[in-house]
C-alpha positions as CSV (number, residue, x, y, z in Angstrom):
1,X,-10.1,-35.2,5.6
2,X,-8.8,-38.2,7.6
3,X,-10.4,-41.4,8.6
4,X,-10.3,-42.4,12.1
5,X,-9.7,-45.9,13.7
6,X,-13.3,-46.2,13.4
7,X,-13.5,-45.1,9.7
8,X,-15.1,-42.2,10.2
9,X,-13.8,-38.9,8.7
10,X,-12.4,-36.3,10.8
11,X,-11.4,-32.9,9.7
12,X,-7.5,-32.3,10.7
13,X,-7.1,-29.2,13.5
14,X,-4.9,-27.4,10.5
15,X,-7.9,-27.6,8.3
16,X,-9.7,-25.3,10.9
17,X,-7.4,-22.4,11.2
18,X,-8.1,-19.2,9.4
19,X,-8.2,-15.3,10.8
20,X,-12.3,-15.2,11.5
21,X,-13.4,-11.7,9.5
22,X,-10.0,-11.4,7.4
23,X,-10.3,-14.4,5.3
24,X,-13.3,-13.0,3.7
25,X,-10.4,-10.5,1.3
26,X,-8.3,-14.2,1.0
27,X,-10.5,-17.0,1.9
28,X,-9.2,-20.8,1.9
29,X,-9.7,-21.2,-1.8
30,X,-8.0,-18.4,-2.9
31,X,-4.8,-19.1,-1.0
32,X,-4.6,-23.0,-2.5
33,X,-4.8,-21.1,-5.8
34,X,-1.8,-19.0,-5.0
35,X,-0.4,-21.7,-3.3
36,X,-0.6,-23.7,-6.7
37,X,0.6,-21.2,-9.2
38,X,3.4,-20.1,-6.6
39,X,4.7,-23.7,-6.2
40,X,4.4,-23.9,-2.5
41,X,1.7,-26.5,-2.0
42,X,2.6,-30.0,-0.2
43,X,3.4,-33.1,-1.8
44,X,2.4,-34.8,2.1
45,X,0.7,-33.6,5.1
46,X,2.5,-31.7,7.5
47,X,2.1,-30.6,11.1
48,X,1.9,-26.8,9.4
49,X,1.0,-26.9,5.5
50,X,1.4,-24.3,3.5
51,X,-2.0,-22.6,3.6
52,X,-1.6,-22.8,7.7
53,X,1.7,-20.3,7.6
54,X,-0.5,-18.1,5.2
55,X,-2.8,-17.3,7.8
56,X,0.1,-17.3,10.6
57,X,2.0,-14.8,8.9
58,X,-1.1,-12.2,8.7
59,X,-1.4,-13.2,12.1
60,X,2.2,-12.6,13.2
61,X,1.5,-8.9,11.5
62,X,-1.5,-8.5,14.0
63,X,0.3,-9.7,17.1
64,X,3.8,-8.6,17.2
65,X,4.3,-8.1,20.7
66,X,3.8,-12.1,20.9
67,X,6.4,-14.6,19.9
68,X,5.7,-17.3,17.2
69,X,4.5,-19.6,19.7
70,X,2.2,-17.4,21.6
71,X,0.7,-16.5,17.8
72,X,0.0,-19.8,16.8
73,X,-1.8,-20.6,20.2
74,X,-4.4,-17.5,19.2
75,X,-4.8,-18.8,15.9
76,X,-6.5,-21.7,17.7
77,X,-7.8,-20.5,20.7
78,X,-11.1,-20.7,20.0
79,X,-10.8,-24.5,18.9
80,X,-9.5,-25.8,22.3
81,X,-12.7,-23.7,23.6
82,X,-15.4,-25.4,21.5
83,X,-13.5,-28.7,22.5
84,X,-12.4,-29.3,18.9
85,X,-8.6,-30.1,19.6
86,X,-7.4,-32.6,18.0
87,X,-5.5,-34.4,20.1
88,X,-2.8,-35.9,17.6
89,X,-2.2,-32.0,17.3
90,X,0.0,-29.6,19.1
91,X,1.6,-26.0,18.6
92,X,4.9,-26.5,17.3
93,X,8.1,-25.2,18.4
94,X,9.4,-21.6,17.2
95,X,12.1,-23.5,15.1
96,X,9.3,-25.3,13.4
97,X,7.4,-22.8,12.9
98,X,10.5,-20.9,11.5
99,X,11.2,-23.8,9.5
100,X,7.3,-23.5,7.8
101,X,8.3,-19.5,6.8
102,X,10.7,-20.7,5.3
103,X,9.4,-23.2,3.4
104,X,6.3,-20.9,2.6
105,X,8.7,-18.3,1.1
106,X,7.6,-14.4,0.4
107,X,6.3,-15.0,-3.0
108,X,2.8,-16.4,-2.4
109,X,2.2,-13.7,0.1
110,X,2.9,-11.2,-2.5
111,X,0.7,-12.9,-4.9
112,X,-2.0,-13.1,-2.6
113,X,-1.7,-9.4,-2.0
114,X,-1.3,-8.9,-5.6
115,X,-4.9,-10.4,-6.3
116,X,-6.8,-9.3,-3.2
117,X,-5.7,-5.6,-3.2
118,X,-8.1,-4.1,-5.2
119,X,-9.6,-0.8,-4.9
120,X,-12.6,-0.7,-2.5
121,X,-14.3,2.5,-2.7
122,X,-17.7,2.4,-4.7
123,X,-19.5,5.4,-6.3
124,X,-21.2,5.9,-3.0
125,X,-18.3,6.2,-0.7
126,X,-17.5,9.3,0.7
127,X,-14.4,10.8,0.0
128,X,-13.2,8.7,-2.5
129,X,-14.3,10.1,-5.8
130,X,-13.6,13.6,-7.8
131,X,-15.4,14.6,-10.7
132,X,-16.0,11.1,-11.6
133,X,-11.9,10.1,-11.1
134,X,-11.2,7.9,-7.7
135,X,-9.0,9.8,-5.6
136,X,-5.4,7.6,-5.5
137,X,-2.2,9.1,-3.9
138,X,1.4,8.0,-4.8
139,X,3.8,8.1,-1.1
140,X,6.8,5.8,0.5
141,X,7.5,5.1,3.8
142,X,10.6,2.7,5.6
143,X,10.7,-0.3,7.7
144,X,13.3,-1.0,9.9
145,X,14.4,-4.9,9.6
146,X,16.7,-6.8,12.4
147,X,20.4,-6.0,12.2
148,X,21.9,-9.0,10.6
149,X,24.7,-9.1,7.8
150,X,22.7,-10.5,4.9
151,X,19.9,-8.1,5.7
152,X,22.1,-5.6,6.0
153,X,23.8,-6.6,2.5
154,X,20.4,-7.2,0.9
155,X,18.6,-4.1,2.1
156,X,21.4,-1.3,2.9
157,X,21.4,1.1,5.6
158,X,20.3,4.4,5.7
159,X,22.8,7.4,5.6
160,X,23.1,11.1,5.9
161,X,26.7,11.2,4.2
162,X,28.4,11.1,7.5
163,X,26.2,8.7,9.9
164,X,25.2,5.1,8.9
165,X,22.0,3.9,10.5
166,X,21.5,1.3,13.1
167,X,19.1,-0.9,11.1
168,X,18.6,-2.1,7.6
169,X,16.3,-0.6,6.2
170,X,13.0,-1.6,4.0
171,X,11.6,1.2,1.3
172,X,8.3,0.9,0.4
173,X,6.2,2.7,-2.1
174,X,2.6,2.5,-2.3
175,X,-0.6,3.5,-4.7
176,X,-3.3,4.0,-1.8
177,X,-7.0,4.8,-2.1
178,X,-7.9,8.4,-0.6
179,X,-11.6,7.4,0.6
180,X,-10.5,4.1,1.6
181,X,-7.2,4.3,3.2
182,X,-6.5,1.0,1.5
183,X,-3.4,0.6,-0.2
184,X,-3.7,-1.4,-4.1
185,X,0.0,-1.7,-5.4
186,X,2.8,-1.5,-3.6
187,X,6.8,-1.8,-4.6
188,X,9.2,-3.4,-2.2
189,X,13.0,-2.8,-2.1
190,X,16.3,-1.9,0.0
191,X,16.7,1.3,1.2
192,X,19.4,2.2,-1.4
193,X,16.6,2.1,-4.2
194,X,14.9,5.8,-4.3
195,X,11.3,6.3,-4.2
196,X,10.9,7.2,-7.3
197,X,12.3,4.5,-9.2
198,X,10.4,2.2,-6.9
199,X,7.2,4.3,-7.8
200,X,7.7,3.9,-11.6
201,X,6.9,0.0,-11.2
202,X,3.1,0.7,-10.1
203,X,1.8,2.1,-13.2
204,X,0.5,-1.7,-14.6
205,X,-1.7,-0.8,-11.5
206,X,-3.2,2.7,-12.4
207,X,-5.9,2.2,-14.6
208,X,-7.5,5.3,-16.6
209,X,-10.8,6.2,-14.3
210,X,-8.0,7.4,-11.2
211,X,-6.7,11.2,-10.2
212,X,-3.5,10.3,-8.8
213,X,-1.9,12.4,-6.8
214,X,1.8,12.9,-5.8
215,X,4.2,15.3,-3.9
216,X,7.0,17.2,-5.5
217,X,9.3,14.4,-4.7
218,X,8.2,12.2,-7.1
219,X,7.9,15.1,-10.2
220,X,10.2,14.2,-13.2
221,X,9.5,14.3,-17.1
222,X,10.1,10.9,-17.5
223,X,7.5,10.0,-14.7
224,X,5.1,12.0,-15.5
225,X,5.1,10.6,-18.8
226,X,4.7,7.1,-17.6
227,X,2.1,7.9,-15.5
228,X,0.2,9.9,-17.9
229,X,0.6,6.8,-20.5
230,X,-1.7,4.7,-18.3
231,X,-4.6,7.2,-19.1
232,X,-5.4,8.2,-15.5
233,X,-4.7,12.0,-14.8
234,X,-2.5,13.3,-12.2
235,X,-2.3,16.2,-9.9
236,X,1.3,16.5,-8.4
237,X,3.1,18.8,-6.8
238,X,6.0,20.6,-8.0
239,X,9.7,21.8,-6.4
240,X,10.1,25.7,-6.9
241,X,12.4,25.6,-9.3
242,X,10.7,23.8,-11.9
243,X,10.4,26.2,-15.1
244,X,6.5,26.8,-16.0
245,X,6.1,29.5,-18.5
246,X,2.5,31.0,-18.9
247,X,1.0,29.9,-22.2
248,X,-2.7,31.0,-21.4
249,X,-4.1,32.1,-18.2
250,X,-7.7,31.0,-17.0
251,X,-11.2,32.0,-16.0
252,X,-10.3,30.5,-12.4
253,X,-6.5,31.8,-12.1
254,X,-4.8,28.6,-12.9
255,X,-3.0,29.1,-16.1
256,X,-1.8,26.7,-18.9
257,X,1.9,25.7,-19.4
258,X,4.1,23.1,-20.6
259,X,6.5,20.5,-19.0
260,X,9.2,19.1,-21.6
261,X,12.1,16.3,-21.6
262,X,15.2,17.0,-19.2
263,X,18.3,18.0,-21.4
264,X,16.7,19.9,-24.0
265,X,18.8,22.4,-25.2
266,X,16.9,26.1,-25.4
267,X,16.6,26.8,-28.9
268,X,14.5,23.7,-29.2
269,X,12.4,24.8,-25.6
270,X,11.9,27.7,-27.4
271,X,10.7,26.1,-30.6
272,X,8.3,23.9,-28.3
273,X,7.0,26.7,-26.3
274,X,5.9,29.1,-29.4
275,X,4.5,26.0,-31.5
276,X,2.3,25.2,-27.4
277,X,1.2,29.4,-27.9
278,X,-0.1,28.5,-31.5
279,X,-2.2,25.5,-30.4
280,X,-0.1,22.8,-31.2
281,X,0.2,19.7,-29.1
282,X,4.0,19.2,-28.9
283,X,5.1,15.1,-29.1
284,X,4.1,13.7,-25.6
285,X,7.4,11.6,-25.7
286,X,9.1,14.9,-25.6
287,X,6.9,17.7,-24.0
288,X,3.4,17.9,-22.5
289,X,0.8,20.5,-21.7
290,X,-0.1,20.9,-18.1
291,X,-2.2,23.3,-15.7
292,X,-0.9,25.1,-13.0
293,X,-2.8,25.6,-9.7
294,X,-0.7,27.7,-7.7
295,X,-2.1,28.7,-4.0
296,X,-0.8,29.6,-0.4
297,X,-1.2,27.8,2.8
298,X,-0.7,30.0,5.9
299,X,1.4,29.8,8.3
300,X,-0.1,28.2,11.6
301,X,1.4,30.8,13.4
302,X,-0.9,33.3,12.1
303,X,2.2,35.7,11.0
304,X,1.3,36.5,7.9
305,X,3.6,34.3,6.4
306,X,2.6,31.0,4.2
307,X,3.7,28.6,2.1
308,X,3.5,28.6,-1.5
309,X,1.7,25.6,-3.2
310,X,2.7,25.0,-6.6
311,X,0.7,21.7,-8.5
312,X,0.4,20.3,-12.3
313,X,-2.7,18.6,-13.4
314,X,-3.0,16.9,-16.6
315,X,-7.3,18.0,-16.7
316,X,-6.8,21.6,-18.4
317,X,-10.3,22.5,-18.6
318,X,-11.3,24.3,-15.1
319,X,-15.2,23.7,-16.5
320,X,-14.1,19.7,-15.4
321,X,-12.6,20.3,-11.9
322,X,-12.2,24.3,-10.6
323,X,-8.6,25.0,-9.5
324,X,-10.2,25.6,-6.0
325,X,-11.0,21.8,-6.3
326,X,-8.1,20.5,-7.3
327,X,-5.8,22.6,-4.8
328,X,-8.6,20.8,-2.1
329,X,-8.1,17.8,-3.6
330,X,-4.3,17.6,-3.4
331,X,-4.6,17.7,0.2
332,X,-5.6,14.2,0.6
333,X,-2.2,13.4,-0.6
334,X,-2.1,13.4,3.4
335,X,-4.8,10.6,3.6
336,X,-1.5,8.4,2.7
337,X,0.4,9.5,5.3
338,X,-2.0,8.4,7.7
339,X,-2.5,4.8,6.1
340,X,1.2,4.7,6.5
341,X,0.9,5.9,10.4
342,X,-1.8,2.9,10.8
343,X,0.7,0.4,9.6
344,X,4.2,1.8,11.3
345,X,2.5,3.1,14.5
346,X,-0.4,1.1,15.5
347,X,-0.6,-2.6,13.3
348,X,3.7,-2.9,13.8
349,X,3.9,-0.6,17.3
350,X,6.1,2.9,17.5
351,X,9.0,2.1,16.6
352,X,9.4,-1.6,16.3
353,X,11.4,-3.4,14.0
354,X,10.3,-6.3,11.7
355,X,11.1,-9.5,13.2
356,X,12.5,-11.8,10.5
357,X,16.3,-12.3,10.4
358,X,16.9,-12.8,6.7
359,X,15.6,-11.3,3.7
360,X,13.3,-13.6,2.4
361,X,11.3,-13.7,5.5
362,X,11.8,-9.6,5.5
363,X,9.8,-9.8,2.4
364,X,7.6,-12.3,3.3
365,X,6.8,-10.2,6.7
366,X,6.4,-6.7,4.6
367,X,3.6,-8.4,2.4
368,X,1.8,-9.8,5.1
369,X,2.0,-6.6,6.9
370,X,0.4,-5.2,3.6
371,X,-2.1,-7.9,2.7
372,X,-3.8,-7.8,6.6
373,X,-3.7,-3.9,6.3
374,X,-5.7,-4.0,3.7
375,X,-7.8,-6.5,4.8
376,X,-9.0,-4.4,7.6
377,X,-9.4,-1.2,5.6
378,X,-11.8,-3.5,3.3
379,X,-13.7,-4.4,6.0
380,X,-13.8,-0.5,7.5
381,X,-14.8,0.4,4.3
382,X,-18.0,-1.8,3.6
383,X,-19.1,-0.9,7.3
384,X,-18.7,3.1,6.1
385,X,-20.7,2.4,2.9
386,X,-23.2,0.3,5.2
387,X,-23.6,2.7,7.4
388,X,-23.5,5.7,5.0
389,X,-20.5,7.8,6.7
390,X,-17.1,9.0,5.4
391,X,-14.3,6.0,6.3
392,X,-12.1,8.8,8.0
393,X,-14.9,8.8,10.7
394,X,-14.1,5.2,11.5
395,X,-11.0,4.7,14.2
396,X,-8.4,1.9,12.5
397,X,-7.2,1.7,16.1
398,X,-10.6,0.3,17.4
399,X,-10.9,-1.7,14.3
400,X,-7.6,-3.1,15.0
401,X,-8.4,-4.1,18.7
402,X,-11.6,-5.5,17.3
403,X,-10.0,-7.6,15.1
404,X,-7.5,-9.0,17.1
405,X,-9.9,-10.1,19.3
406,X,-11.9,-11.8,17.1
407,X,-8.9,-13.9,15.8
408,X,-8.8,-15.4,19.2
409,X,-12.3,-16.0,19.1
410,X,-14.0,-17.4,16.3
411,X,-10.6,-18.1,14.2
412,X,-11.5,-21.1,13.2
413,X,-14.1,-20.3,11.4
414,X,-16.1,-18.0,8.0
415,X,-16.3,-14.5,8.8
């Protein structure tokens, strides 16, 4: 607040900004938390405080056909409508505004993602649950970032072994919710860094009542270990060469087997797999039992020809979930793919790079890009419950348009 000449208060035009139905994931109290802990809240008043670039930058992950300018001047559209411009006010300059990012930094961003992005699915939505487990899914995707020489220092370019890439590039791995599209957790490096290392940082974020589920590119030992250690089970795909020797085959034609530490030498295999035939649970540091759904998908030609499924659950009893289940089940893997579509293709645009220059701001952009996604999905998700249908039924594109519009509209006020 600020007293005018005539010693009434007035609330400042900055005070007013917020993105309409978005700030109900991260609303204005929230954000001066983060702000707090994160070290980025003003000393003085500023023509763009802190809190103000926080709702920018979701905004500039809404709107990225616009320039910084053209941004701001949605942000507070609907203010010079109801005739509540402050006139001591005005949208700053793209430097300034550049100048605020930078100030801001990437790390509240990523703290505010950290504590909004929470699973949303509840027992009733559809699509989300399996046998009692919520349905999570483990997948990365890129993002390409301007073409500058920090970036490209910071972030690396992509290669084939003989062709360097035109762009820097982001990786990005995510823990997404199946019924919800909505991704919880997600780990943020260059290019250089492989998907699954970056996937072995999102276990403090897989708690015990989740199926996660995974494609063959993310199968090793070691991470299977680390995933399993969280107490959530997994169903993940395996490459064909894995070695999964029958130990006992069951009622529904999956069959038991074991997965064991990379560099064992055989006679000690062998030791493991005849002490697994006599019932013994081997040391889980070192070996594990696992079931094996194996199944075909056919070819969409219709040739005859298919292709051969193989997955490893850590749930060994097919009384809990029938193989026919789980083979289902592994399919929604592809509900990631789709949440990564809605934030590539229509939230960024088809084939559009990120915007910032340097890679603080990259980072800053990439959790802003995450944080708004998921406050849409949040959104689509209570109106599915509400309305009692599947979330898949609900187009993110419409939502998105919806949304956009109603950030020029009533932006300046609570959801």
């Amino acid at each position: 607040m600020t007293s005018g000449k005539s010693g009434v208060s007035v609330v400042r035009l900055t005070d007013r900004i917020s993105l309409g139905v978005l700030a109900e994931v991260a609303n204005r109290d929230l954000i001066e938390d983060v702000l707090i802990e994160t070290g980025r809240l003003e000393k003085r008043s500023r023509l763009l405080p802190a809190h103000v670039m926080v709702r920018f930058c979701q905004a500039m992950t809404l709107f990225y056909e616009d320039d910084y300018e053209e941004v701001m001047h949605k942000l507070v559209e609907s203010l010079r409508d109801m005739r509540s411009w402050s006139g001591s006010w005005h949208v700053p300059t793209t430097s300034a505004i550049t100048q605020a990012r930078q100030r801001l930094g990437w790390e509240p961003l990523r703290e505010l993602f950290d504590r909004c992005a929470v699973p949303v699915a509840q027992q009733g939505t559809k699509g989300g649950w399996l046998a009692g487990r919520r349905l999570m899914a483990i997948d990365g995707f890129t993002l390409d970032a301007p073409d500058t020489p920090v970036n490209a220092e910071e972030f690396g370019r992509p290669s084939n072994g003989t062709q360097v890439g035109a762009f820097p590039q982001i990786r990005v791995v995510a823990l997404g919710e199946c019924g919800s599209h909505a991704v919880v957790a997600a780990a943020v490096d260059g290019c250089r860094v492989s998907e699954q290392a970056l996937a072995t940082r999102l276990t403090a974020d897989v708690a015990a009542d989740m199926l996660v589920i995974a494609d063959r590119n993310f199968y090793s030992f070691d991470a299977w270990r680390r995933y399993r250690q969280t107490g959530a089970d997994l169903l993940w795909r395996v490459k064909a060469g894995l070695r999964l020797p029958v130990l006992k085959v069951l009622a529904d034609g999956s069959y038991l087997s074991m997965v064991a530490q990379a560099g064992l030498t055989a006679a000690r295999r062998e030791r493991l797999l005849h002490a697994a035939r006599r019932g013994e649970d081997p040391d889980p540091a070192v070996a594990q039992i696992v079931r094996v759904v194996e199944y075909e998908v056919p070819d969409r030609e219709g040739n005859g020809s298919g292709e051969l499924i193989c997955v490893i659950t850590s749930i060994l009893d097919p009384a809990d979930i029938p193989a026919t289940e789980l083979a289902a089940a592994y399919h929604q893997r592809w509900e990631a793919e789709n949440t990564f579509d809605e934030l590539k293709t229509h939230q960024r645009g088809p084939a559009r790079i990120l915007r910032s220059k340097s890679p603080d701001m990259v980072k800053q952009e990439v959790w802003a890009l995450l944080l708004t996604h998921y406050s849409i999905r949040h959104l689509m998700c209570r109106v599915a419950d509400e309305a009692d249908i599947d979330p898949d039924r609900l187009s993110f594109t419409r939502a998105l348009r919806i949304i956009r519009r109603q950030v020029t509209r009533p932006a300046g006020f609570p959801p």
